[in-house]
C-alpha positions in Angstrom: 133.8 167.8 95.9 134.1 169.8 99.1 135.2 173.0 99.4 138.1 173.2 102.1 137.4 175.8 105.1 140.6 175.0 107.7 142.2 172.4 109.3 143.9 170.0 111.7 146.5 167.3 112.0 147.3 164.7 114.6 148.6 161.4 114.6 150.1 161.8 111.1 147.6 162.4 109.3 145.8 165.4 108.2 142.4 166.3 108.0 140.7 169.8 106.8 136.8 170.9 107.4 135.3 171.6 104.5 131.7 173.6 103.7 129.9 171.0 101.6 129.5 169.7 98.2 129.8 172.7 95.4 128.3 172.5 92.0 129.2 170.3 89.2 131.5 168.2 91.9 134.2 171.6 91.5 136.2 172.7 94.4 136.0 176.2 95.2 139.1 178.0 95.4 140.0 179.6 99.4 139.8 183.6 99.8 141.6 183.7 102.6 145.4 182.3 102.9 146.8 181.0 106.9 150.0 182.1 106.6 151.3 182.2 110.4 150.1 180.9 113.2 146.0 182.1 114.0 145.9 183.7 111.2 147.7 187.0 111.9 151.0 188.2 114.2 148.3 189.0 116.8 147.4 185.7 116.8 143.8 186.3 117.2 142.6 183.4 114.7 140.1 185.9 113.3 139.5 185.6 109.6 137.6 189.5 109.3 136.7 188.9 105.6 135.0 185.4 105.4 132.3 185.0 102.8 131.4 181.5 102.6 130.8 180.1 106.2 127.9 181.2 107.9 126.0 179.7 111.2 123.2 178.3 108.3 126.4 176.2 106.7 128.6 175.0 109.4 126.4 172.3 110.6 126.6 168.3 111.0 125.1 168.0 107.6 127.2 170.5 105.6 130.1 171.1 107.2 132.8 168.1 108.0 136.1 166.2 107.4 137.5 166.4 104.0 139.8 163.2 104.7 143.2 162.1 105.8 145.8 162.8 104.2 149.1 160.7 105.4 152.5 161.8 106.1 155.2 160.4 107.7 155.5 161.1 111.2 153.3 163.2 114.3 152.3 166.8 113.8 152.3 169.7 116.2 152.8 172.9 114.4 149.8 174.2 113.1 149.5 173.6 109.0 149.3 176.8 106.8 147.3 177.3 103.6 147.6 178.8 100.4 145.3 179.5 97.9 145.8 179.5 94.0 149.5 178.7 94.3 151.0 177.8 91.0 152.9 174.2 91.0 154.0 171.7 88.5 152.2 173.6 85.6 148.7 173.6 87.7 146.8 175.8 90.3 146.1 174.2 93.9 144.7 175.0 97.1 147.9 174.3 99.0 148.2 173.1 102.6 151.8 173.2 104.1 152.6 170.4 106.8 155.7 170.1 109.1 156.6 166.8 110.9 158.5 165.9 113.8 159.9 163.2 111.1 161.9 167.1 109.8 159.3 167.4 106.8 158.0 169.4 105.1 154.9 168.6 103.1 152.9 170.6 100.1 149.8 169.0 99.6 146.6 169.7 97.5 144.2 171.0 100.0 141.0 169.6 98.0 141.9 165.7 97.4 145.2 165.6 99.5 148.0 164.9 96.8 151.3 165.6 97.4 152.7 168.3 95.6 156.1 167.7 97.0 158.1 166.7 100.0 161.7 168.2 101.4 163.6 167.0 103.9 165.4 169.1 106.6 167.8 166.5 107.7 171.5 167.1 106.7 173.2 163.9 105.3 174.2 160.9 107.5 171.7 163.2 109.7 168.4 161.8 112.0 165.6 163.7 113.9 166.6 164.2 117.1 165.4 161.4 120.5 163.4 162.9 123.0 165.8 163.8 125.3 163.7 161.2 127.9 161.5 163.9 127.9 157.9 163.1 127.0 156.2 166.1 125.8 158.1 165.5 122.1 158.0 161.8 121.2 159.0 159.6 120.2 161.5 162.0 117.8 162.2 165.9 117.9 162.1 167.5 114.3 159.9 170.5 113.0 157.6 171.5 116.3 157.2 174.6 115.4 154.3 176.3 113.1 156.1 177.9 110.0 155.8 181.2 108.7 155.3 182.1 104.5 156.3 184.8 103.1 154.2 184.4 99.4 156.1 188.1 98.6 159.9 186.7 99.0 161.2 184.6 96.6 160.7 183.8 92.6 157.5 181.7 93.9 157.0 183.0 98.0 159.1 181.3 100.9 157.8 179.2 104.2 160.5 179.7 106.9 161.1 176.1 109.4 162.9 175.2 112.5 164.6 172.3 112.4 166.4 170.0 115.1 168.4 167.1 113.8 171.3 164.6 115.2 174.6 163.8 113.2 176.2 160.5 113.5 178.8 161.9 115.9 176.0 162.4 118.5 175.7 166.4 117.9 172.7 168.3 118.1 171.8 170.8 115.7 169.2 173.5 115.1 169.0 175.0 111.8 166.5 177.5 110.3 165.6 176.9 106.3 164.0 178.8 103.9 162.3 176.8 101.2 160.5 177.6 97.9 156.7 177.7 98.0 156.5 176.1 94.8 158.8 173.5 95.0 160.9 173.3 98.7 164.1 174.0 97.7 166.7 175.9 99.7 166.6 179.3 99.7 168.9 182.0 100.2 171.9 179.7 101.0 170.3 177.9 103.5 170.0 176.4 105.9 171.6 178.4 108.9 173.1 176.9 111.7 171.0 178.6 114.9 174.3 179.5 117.6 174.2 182.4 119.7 176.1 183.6 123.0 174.8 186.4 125.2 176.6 188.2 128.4 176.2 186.7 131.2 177.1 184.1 134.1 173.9 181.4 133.9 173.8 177.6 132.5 176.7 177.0 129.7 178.6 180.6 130.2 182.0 180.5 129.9 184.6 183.5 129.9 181.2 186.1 130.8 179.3 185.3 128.4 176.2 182.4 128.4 176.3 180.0 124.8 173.2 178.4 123.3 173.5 174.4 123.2 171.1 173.1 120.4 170.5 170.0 122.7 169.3 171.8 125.9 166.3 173.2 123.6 163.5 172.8 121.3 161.3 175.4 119.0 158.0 175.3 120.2 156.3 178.2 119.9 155.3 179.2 116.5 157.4 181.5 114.4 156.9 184.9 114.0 157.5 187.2 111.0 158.3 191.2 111.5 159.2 193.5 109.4 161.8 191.5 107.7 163.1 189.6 110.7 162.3 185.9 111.3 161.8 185.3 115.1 162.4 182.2 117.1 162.0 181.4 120.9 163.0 178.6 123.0 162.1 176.3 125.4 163.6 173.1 127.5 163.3 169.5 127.5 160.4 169.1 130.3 162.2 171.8 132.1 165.0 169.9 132.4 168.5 170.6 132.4 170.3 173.8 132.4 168.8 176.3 130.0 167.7 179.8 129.6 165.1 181.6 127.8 165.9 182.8 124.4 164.7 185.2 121.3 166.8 185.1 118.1 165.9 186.5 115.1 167.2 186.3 111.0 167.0 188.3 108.1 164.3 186.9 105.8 166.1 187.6 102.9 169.7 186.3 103.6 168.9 183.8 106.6 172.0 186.0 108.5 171.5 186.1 112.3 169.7 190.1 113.8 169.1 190.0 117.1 170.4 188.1 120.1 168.3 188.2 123.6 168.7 186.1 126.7 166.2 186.4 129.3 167.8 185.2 132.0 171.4 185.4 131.3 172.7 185.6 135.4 170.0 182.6 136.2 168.4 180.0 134.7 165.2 178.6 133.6 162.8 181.5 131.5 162.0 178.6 128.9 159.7 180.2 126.3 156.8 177.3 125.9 153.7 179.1 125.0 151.5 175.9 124.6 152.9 176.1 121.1 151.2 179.6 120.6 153.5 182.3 118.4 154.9 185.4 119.7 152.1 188.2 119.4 153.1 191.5 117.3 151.3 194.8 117.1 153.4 195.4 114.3 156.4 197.1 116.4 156.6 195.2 119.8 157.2 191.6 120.6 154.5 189.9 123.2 155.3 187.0 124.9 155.3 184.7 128.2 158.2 183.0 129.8 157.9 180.4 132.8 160.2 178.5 135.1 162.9 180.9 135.6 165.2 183.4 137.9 163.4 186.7 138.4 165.6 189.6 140.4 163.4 190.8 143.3 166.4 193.7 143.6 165.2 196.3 140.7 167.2 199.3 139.2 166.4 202.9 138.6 164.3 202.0 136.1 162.2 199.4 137.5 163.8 196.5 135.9 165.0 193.2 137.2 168.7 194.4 138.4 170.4 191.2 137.0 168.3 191.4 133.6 166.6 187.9 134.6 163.3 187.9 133.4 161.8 184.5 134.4 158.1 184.2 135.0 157.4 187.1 133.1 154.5 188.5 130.2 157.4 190.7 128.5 157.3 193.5 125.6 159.9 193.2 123.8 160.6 196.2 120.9 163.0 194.5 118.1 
């Protein structure tokens, strides 16, 4: 049986590269877990203690497609992998999947069986439609690459975005917390993602600028710092009237931290990131936002006199 090395999905369906056959027909357990997006919160993809692939192995003869492994709609945030991970009374190799279908998946990394399956949809509750907007289609659910915690929680914790519709017609974002081992809900969750920020731009009333779940969707990967659960948010094909937003929650209770609007007196600043996650040096927050006001009039200390940020690479310190 093949040893499994990484992975990709598309289509709804999942496939992982694998190093070749190892001895006896035994799958050999992963070193190295993926626990965020590339790897690390400076998304470098860089896997600095590798021991089995090597420019001899990784070759059309040793080196391929494990299989497909089915679930039930399109994927776009990256899968995550865990290795040894104790469920149902046995030890897998554990690949975590998120569909725009609002799934999660736990599968066995080496033959593709499904450990379990949660749902993120809220009763009498559907994914989301695109909003006519073709870049998420035919449905809006989980776009976002996760985040695990395998220190939080009786058996570790992956963190989700969700984005669902009611029957009334309302939109909702919601942030979950589910168990590694067996994807219940954690810490009370889900939350409810709402936010207001000071300000005149898109849906302010009374001085202040409110977040509308429909105007958005989580794109970029989540990031995970020092306790604190980040999310950032873009448009519908940059349509609409939206702003660029940061929010972050505690990892251990799911309570909002940290509110920040980038461009709160214009509009636009939608954080897309090609799906990338925010980059961390461990203190700061890296990121680009596109498509929005910028103040050419700066203050006395070089900053955008309005606080609009649009069209900015920002560093942002938590």
């Amino acid at each position: 049986m093949a040893t499994v090395a990484g992975g990709s999905i598309t289509g709804g369906t999942a496939s992982a590269g694998a190093t070749g056959s190892s001895p006896g027909g035994t799958a050999t357990p992963a070193a190295h877990d993926v626990l965020t997006y590339h790897n690390d919160i400076a998304r470098t993809g860089q896997n600095l203690s590798e021991t089995i692939l090597t420019p001899a192995n990784v070759r059309a003869t040793t080196f391929g497609k494990v299989g497909f492994f089915a679930v039930d709609g399109k994927v776009d945030g990256q899968p995550l992998f865990v290795g040894s991970m104790a469920i149902g009374g046995g030890t897998h190799n554990v690949l975590y999947v998120v569909t725009e279908h609002d799934s999660v998946y736990a599968l066995d990394a080496d033959t593709g069986a499904r450990l379990w399956k949660a749902s993120t949809l809220g009763t009498g509750e559907t994914t989301s439609d695109d909003h006519g907007c073709g870049q998420i289609t035919p449905e809006i659910g989980i776009t976002s690459t996760p985040v695990i915690d395998r220190s939080r929680g009786a058996h570790g914790t992956i963190f989700v975005v969700a984005m669902t519709k009611d029957s009334g017609g309302g939109y909702h974002q919601r942030v979950h917390a589910l168990d590694l081992a067996t994807g219940a809900e954690l810490q009370g969750g889900p939350t409810e993602i709402a936010a207001s920020y000071l300000g005149s731009g898109p849906n302010s009333a009374s001085g202040r600028v409110v977040f509308a779940p429909s105007a958005y969707a989580e794109r970029a990967g989540l990031l995970l710092l020092n306790g604190v659960v980040y999310t950032t948010w873009t448009s519908h094909c940059d349509g609409g009237a939206y702003n660029g937003w940061v929010i972050g929650y505690s990892a251990d209770t799911l309570h909002q931290t940290s509110v920040l609007n980038l461009t709160p007196n214009g509009s636009g600043g939608a954080i897309w990131m090609s799906g990338a996650g925010p980059a961390s040096d461990g203190s700061s927050i890296y990121l680009l936002d596109a498509n929005g006001s910028f103040d050419t009039t700066l203050n006395a200390g070089g900053f955008p006199s309005k606080g609009d940020f649009g069209n900015a690479y920002l560093r942002i310190y938590p």
